[in-house]
C-alpha positions in Angstrom: 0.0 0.0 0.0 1.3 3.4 -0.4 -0.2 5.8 1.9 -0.6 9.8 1.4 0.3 11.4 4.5 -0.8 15.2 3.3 -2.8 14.9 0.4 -5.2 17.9 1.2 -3.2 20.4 -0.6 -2.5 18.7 -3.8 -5.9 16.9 -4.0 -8.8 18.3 -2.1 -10.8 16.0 -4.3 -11.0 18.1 -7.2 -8.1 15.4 -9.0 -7.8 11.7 -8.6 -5.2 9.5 -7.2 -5.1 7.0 -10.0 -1.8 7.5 -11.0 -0.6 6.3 -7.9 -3.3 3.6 -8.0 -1.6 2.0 -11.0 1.2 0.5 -8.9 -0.4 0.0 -5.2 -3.5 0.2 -3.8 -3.5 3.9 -1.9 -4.3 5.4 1.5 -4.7 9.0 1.2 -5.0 11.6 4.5 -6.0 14.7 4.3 -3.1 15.9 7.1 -1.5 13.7 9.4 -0.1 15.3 13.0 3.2 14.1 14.2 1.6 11.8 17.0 -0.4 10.0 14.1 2.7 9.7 11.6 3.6 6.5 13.1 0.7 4.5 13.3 -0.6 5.9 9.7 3.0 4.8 8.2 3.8 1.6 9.9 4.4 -1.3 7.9 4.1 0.5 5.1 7.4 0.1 2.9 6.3 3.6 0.6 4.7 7.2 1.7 4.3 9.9 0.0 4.8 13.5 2.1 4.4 16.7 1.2 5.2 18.7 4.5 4.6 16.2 6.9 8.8 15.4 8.6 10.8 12.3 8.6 13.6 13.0 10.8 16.3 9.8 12.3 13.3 9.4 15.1 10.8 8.9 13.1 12.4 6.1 10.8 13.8 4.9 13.7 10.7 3.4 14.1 9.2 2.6 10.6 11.6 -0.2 10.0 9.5 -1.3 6.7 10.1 2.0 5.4 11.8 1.7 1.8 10.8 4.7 -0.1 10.0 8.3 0.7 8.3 10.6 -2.1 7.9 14.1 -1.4 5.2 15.5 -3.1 7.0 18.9 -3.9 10.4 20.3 -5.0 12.0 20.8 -2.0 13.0 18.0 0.6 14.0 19.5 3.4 11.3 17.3 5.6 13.0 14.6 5.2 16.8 13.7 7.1 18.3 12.6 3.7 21.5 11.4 5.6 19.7 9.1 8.1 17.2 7.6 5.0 20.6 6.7 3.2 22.2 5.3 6.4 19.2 2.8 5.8 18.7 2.5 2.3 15.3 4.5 2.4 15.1 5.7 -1.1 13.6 9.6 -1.4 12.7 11.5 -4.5 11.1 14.5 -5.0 9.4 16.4 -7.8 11.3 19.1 -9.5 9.4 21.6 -12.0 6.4 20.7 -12.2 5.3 24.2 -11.1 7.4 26.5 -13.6 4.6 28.1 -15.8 2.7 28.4 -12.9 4.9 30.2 -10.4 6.3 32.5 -13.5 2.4 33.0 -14.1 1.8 34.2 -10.0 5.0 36.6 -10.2 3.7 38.4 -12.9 0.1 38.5 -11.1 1.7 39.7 -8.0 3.4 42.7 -10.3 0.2 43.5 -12.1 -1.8 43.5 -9.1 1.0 46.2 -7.3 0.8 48.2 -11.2 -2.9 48.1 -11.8 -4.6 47.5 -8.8 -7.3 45.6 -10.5 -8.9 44.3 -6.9 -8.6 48.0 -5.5 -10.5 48.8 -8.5 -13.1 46.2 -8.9 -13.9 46.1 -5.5 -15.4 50.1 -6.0 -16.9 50.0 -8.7 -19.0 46.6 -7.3 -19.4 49.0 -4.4 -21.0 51.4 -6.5 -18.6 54.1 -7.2 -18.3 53.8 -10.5 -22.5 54.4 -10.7 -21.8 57.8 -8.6 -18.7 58.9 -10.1 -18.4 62.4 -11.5 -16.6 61.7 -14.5 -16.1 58.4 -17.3 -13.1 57.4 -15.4 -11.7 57.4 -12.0 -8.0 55.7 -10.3 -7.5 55.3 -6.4 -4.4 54.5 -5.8 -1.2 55.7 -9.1 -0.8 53.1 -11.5 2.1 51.9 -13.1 3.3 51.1 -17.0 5.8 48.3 -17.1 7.0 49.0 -20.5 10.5 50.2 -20.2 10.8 49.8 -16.4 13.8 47.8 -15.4 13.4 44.5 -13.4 15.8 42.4 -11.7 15.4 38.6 -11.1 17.8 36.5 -8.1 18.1 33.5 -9.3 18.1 32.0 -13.1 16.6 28.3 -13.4 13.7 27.4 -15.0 11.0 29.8 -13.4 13.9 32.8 -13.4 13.7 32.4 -17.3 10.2 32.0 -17.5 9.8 35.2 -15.5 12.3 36.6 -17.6 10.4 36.2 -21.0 7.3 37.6 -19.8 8.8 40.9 -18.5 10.1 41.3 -21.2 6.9 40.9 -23.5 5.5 42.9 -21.5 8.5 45.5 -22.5 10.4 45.3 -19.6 14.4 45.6 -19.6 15.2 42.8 -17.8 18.6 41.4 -16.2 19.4 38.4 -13.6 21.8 37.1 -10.9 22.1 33.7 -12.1 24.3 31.3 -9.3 27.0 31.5 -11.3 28.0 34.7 -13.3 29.7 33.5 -16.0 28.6 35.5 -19.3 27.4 39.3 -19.8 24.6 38.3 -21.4 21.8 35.5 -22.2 19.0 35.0 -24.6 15.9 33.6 -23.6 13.0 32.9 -26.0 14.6 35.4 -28.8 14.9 38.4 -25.7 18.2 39.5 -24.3 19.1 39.4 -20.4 22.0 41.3 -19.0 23.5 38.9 -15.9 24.9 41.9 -13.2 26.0 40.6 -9.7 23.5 41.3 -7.2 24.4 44.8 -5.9 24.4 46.1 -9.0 21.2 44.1 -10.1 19.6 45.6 -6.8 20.6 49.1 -7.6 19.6 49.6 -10.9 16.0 47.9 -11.0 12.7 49.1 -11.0 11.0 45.8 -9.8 13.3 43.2 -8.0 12.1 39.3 -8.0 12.9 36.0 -6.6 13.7 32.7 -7.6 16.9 31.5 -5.7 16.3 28.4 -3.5 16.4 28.8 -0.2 20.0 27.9 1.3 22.3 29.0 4.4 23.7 31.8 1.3 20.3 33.1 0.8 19.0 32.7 4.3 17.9 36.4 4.9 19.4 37.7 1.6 16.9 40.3 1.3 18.0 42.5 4.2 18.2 45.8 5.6 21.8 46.1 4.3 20.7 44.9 0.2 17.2 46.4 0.6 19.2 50.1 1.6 20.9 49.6 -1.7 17.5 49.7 -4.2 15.9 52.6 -5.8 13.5 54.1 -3.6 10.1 53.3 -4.6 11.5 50.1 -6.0 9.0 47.2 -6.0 9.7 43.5 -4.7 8.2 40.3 -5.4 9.1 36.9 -3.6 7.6 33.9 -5.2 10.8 31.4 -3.9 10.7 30.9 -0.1 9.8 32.6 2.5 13.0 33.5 4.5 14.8 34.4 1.7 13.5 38.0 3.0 14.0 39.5 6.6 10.5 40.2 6.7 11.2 43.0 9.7 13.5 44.5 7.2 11.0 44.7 4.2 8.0 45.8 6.6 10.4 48.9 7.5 11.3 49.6 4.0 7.5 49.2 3.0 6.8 51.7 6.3 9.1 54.3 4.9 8.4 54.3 1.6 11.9 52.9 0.3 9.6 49.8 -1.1 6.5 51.1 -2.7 5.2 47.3 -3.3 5.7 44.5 -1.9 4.0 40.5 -3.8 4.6 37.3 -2.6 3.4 33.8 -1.9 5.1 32.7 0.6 6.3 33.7 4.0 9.0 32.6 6.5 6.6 30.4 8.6 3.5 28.8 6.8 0.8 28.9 7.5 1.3 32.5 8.9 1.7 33.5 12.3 -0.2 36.3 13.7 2.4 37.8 14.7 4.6 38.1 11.1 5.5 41.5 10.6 4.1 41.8 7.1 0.7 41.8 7.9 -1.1 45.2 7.5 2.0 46.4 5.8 1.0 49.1 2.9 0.6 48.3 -0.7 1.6 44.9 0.0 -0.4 42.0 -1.7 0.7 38.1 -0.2 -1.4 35.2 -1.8 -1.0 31.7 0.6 1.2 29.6 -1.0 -0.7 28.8 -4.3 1.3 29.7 -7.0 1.6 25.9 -7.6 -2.1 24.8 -7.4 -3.5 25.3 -10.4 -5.6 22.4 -11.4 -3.4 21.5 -14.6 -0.3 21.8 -12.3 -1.4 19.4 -9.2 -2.1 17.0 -12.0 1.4 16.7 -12.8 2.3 17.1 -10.0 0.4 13.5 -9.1 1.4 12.2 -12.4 5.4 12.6 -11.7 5.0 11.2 -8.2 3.9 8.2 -9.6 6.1 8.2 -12.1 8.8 8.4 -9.3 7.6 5.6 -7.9 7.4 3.6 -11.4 10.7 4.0 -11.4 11.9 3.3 -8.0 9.9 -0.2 -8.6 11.8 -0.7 -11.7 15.2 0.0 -10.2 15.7 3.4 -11.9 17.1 6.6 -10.1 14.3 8.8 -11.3 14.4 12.2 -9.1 16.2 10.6 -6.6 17.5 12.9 -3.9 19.0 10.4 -1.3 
């Protein structure tokens, strides 16, 4: 059997499990609390996780344990090191969501430039019926044609990100990991690659796409924010504390930020207490850019292929 441990995200029954189905019979839970994990995944030999953790206690006690697959792109639930100590295979699911996190940076952006929900909102609320003139704006909108925008981080999404700015007009450049050529093409446009100060200082809109690692733990801070155009805009579609959200809340609170997009924060779901909420001019969406319908279907899809795999002895997505 291969049981789901955290299937409510991915499938809250709008998509089937069948793919899975195809090579056990399946167990799927909506979430599964840490005192449950045990019980729910013992004697089982695969799981499939999403968010729920598998540290060395945990398998300490799930000796029929033989295969892990996380139901996203990063891993970081899982001890890797203590799964290989026991030959626990883990793989995980790498871009399955690129259109789709591409697609929620730009909304982010044309949300902060157009304020379409601002707008919509009033006119259902009948200002538009009572308005003196044809045409009315509450809050300044922005054209992105010809604004510069920077994005940290060039994989698959970065480059995505990067093509639709620049339909859209924009002159775009990028911090890839490594800087090793002036210039790229992507889908017949041109992006300049600039170290990150220089990236920060120059653009209009700043975006995100870097993993999160112990290098970009925090990148974001007072110390790179001080170095941006004032009035610069910042989206964050990559993780959450890739930002020191205190840091952006102040730069939002003075004015040095005049946007702020993103769809994750540092802790999910959200504390009370995060320092982002109530900012100004700052639009957060709950960690959805993956769930379109089209994309939690491949999503499904690729964990069972993972597991087709692992069955036939293959090192598809492997991570361990």
């Amino acid at each position: 059997m291969i049981v789901v441990l955290d299937g409510l995200a991915a499938n809250p029954g709008d998509i089937s499990w069948a793919p899975l189905e195809k090579y056990s019979a399946v167990k799927a839970y909506d979430v599964t609390h840490p005192e449950d994990l045990i019980a729910r995944a013992s004697g089982c030999e695969m799981v499939i996780t999403n968010k729920t953790p598998f540290d060395e206690k945990t398998l300490d006690q799930l000796p029929d344990l033989k295969y892990i697959g996380v139901l996203a792109t990063g891993y970081n639930v899982v001890d890797i090191d203590a799964c290989r100590k026991r030959g626990i295979a883990v793989t995980n699911v790498p871009e399955y969501g690129t259109y789709a996190t591409a697609q929620m940076t730009i909304a982010l952006l044309l949300e902060i430039a157009d304020r379409v929900g601002l707008h919509t909102e009033s006119v259902m609320n009948g200002e538009w019926v009572t308005a003196p003139q044809f045409s009315y704006f509450k809050a300044p909108l922005i054209e992105l044609a010809d604004k510069k925008i920077h994005i940290v981080g060039f994989g698959k999404i970065g480059r995505r990100v990067a093509a639709i700015a620049s339909a859209l007009g924009m002159k775009v450049s990028a911090t890839p990991h490594n800087l090793v050529s002036e210039e790229e093409t992507v889908e017949g446009y041109t992006v300049k690659m600039l170290p990150l100060e220089d990236g920060l200082a120059s653009a209009d809109v700043v975006t995100l796409h870097c993993p999160l690692t112990p290098e970009t733990n925090a990148l974001i801070n007072e110390e790179l924010l001080s170095l941006m155009k004032d009035g610069a805009i910042l989206l964050n579609c990559s993780r959450g504390p890739v930002i020191d959200e205190v840091a952006v809340r102040k730069a939002l609170d003075s004015g040095k930020l005049s946007g702020f997009g993103a769809d994750v924060v540092s802790v999910e779901p959200m504390k009370a207490d995060n320092p982002l909420l109530g900012a100004p001019n700052t639009f957060i969406t709950p960690h959805i850019a993956w769930a379109p319908v089209e994309t939690r279907i491949r999503l499904i899809q690729a964990a069972a292929d993972n597991i087709g795999a692992y069955l036939n002895g293959e090192r598809l997505n492997r991570v361990d």
